[in-house]
Every structure is written in structure tokens, then in C-alpha cells.
N, CA, C and O of each residue as an XYZ file, in Angstrom:
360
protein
N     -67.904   -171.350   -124.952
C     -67.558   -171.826   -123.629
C     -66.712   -173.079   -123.775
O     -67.192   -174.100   -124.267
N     -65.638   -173.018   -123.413
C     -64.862   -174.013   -123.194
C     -64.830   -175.720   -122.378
O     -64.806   -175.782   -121.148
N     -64.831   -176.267   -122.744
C     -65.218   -177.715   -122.229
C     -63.772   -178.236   -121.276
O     -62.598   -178.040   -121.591
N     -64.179   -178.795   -120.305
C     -62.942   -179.514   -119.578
C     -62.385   -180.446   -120.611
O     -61.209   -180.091   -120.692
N     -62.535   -181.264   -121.300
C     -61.880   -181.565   -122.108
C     -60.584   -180.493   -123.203
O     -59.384   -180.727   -123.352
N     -61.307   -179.491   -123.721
C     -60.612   -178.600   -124.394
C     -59.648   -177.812   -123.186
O     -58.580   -177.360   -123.598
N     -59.938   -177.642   -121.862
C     -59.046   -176.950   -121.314
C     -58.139   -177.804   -120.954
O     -57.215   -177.137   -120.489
N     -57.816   -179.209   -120.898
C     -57.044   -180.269   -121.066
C     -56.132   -180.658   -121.823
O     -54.973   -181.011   -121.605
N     -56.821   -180.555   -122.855
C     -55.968   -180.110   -124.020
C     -54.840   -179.013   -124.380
O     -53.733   -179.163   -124.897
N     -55.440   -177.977   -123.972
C     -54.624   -176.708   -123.474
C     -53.365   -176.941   -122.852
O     -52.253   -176.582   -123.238
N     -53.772   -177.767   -121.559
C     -52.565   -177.784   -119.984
C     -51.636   -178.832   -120.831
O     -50.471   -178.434   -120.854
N     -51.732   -179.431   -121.173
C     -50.885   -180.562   -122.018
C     -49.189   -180.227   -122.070
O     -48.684   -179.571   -122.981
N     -48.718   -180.577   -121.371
C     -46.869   -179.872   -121.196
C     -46.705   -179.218   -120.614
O     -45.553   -179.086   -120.203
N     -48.143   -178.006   -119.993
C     -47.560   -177.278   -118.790
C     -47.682   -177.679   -117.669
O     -48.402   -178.659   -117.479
N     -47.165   -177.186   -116.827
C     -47.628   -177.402   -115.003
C     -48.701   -176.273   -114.697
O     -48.763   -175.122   -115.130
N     -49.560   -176.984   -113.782
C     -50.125   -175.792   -113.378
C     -50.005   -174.634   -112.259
O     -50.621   -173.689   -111.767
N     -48.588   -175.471   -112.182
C     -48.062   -174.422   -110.790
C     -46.890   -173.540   -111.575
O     -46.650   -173.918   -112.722
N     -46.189   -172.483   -111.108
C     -45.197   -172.213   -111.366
C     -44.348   -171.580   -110.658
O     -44.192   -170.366   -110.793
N     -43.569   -172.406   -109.670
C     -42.523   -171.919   -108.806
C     -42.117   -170.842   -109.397
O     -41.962   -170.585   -110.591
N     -41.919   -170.086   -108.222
C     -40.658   -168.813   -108.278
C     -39.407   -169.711   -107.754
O     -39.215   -170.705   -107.055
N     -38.663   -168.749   -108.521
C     -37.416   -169.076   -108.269
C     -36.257   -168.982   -107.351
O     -36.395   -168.251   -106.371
N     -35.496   -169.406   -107.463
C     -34.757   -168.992   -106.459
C     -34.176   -167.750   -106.158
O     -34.017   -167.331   -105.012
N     -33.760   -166.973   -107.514
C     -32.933   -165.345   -107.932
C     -34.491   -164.828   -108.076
O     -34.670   -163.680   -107.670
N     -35.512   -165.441   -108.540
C     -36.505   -164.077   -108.242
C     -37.351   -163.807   -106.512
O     -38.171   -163.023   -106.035
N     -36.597   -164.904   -106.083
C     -37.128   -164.673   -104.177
C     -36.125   -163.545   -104.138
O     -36.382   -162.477   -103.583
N     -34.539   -163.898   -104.966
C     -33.479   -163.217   -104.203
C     -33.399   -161.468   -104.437
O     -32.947   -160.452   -103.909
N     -34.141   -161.909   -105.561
C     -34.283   -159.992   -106.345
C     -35.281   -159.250   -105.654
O     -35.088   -158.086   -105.300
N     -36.619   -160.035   -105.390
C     -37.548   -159.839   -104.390
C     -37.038   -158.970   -103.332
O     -37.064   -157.740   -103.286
N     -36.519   -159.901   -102.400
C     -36.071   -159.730   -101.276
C     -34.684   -158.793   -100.933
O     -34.668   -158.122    -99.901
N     -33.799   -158.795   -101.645
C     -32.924   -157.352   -102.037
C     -33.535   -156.208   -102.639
O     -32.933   -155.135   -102.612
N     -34.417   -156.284   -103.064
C     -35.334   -155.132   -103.346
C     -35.953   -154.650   -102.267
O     -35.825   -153.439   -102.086
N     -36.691   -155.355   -101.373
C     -37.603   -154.951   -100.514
C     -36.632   -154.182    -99.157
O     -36.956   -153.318    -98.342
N     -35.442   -154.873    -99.348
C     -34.053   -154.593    -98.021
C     -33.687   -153.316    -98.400
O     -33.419   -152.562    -97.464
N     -33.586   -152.783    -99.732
C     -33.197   -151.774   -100.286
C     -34.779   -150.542   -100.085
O     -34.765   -149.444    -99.529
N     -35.408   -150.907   -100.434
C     -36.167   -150.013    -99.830
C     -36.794   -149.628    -98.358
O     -37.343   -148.660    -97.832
N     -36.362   -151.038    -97.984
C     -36.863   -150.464    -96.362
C     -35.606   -149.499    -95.589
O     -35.764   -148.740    -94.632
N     -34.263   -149.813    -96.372
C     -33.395   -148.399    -96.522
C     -33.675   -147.543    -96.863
O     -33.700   -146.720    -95.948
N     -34.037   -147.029    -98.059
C     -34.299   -145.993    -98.492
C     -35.513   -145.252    -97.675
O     -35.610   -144.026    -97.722
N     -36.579   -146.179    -96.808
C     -37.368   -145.351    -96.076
C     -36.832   -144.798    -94.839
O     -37.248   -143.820    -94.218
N     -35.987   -145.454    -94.607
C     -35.276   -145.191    -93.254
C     -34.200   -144.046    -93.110
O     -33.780   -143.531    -92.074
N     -33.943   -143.844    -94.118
C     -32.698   -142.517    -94.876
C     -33.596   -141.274    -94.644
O     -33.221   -140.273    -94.034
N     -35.038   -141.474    -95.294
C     -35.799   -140.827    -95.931
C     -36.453   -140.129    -94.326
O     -36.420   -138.971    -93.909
N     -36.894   -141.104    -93.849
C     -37.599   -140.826    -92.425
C     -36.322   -140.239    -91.477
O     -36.558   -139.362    -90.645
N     -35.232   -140.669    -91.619
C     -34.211   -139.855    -90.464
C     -34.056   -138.145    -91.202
O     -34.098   -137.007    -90.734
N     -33.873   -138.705    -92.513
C     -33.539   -136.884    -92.760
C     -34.465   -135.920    -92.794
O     -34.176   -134.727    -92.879
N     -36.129   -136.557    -92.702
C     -37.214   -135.510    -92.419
C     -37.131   -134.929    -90.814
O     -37.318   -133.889    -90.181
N     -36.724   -136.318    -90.617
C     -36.730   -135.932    -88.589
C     -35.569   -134.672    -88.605
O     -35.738   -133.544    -88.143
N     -34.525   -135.122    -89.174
C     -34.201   -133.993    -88.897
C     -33.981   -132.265    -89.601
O     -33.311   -131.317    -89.194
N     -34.720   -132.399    -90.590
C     -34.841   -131.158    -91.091
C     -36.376   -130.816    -89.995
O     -36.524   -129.701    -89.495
N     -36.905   -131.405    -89.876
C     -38.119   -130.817    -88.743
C     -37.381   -130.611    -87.716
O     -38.212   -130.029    -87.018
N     -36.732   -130.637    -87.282
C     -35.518   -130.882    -85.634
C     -35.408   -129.221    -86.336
O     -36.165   -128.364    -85.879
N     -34.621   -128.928    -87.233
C     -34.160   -127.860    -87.660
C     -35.023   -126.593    -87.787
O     -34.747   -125.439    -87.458
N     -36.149   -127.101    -88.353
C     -36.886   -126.048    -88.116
C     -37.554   -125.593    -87.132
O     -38.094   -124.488    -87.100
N     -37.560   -126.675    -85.999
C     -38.309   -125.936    -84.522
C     -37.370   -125.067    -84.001
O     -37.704   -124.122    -83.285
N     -36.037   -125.343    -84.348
C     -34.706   -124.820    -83.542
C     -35.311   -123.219    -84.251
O     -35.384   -122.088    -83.771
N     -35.604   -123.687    -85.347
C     -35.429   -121.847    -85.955
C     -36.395   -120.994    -85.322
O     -36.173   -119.972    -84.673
N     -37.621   -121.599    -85.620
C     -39.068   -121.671    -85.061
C     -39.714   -121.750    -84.074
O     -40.892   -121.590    -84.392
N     -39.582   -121.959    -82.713
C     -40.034   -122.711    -81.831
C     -41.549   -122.210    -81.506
O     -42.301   -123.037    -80.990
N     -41.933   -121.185    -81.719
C     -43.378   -120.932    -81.685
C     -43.801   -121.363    -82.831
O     -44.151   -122.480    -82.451
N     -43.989   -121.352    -83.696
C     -45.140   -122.116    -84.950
C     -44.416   -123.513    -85.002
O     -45.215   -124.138    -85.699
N     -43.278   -124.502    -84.661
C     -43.847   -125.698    -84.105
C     -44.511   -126.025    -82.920
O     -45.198   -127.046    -82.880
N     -44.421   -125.452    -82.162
C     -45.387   -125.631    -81.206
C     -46.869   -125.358    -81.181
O     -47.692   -125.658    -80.316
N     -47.069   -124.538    -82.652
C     -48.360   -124.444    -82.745
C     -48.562   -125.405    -83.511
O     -49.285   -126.274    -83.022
N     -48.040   -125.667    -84.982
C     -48.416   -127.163    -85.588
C     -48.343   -128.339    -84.376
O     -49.313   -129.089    -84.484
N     -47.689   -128.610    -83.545
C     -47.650   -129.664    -82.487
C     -49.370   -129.808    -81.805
O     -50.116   -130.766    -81.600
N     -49.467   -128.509    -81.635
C     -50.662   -128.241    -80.904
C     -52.201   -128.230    -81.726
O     -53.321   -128.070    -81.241
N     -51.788   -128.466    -83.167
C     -53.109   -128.344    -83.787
C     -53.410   -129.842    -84.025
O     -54.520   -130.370    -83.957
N     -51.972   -130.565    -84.382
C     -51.971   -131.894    -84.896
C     -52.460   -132.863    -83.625
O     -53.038   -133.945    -83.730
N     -52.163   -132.341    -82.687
C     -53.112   -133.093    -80.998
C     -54.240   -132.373    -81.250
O     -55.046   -133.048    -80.609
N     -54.646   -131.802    -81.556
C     -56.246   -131.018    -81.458
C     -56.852   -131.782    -82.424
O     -57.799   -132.520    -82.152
N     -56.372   -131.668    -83.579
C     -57.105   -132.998    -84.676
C     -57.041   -134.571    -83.914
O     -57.960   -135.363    -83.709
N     -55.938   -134.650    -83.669
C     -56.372   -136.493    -83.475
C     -56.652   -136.700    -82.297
O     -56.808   -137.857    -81.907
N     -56.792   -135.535    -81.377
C     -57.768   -135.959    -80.703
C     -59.713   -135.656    -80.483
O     -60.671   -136.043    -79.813
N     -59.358   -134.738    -81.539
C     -60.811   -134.870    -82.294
C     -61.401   -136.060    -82.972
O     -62.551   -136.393    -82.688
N     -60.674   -136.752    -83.880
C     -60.717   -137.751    -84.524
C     -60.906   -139.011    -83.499
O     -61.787   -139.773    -83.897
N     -60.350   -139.372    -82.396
C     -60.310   -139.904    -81.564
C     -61.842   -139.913    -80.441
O     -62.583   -140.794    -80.006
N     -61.787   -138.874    -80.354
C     -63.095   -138.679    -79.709
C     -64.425   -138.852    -80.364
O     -65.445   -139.196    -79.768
N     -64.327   -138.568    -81.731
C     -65.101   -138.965    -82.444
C     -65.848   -140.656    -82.971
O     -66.934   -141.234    -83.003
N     -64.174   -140.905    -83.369
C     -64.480   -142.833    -83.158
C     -64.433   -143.079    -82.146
O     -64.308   -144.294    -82.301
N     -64.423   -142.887    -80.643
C     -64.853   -143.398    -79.297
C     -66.456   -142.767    -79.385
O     -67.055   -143.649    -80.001
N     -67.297   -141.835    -79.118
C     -68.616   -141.615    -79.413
C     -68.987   -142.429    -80.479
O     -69.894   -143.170    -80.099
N     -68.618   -142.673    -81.939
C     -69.580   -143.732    -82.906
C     -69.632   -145.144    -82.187
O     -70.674   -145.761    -81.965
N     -68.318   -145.576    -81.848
C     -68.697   -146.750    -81.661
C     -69.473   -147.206    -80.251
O     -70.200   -148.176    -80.043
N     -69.120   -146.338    -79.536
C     -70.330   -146.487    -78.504
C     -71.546   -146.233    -78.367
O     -72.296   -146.777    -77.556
N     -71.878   -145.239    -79.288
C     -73.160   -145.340    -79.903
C     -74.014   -146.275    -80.678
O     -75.239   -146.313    -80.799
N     -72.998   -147.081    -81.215
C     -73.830   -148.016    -82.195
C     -73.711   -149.166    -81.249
O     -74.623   -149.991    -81.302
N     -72.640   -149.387    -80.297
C     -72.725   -150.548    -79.196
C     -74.097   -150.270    -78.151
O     -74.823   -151.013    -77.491
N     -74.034   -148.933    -78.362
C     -75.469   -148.816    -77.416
C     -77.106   -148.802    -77.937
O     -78.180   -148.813    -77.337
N     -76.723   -148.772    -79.322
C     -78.115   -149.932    -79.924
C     -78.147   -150.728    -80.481
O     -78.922   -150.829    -81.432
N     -77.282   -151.674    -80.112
C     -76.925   -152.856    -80.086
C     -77.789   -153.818    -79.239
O     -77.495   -155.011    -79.166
């Protein structure tokens, strides 16, 4: 086990902080710009290959439409009953 003294010894020339820099905020932050592009590319061209396939489709998207409201609003109804249940033995 190490003694405050010996970990003193240790820190001796360093800092115990260590700024980031200025080019690694900047790489950071051009990175993060670049991908919130790339989600946005990503999310328009799903929209519209789904656009495309209802055009082809229009009965089985309308049935996925109709199952995906049947789930969350199952899911929904579900966490509205728990939590009022547990508020009501409370």
C-alpha cells in the first residue's frame, strides 16, 4: 500500500490535471459534425427507401403501421397500469 508520501514522490513534474487541447476539442468536434451527417444521410435514405416500398406495397405497410401502433400501444398501456398500480400502494 502506498503512502502519501510515496504517491508524492510519484506526481513530482507532473500536473495533475491534463488539459485537452485545443486540435483534440477540434478533432472531437469535427468528428462528432461528421457523424451527426452521416446519421442524417443514413436516416433520409431509409425514409425513403420505406417511402418506396409502401408505394409498391401499400397493404403490408399498412399492416406493419398497424402492428407497430398495436405494440406501443400495448407497451404504453402497460407502463400506464404499473405505475399506477404501484402509486396506488403507495
Amino acid at each position: 500500500m502506498a503512502t502519501v508520501l510515496e504517491q508524492a514522490e510519484r506526481m513530482v513534474g507532473r500536473t495533475t490535471c491534463d488539459w485537452p487541447t485545443l486540435e483534440s476539442v477540434a478533432d472531437v468536434v469535427r468528428q462528432t459534425r461528421n457523424t451527426v451527417a452521416d446519421v442524417r444521410h443514413a436516416t433520409k435514405d431509409a425514409a425513403e427507401h420505406f417511402e418506396l416500398v409502401a408505394r409498391r406495397r401499400p397493404l403490408a405497410a399498412a399492416g406493419v403501421a398497424a402492428a407497430a401502433g398495436f405494440v406501443a400501444g400495448g407497451i404504453l398501456a402497460f407502463a400506464l397500469g404499473w405505475f399506477a398500480g404501484r402509486r396506488a400502494r403507495t
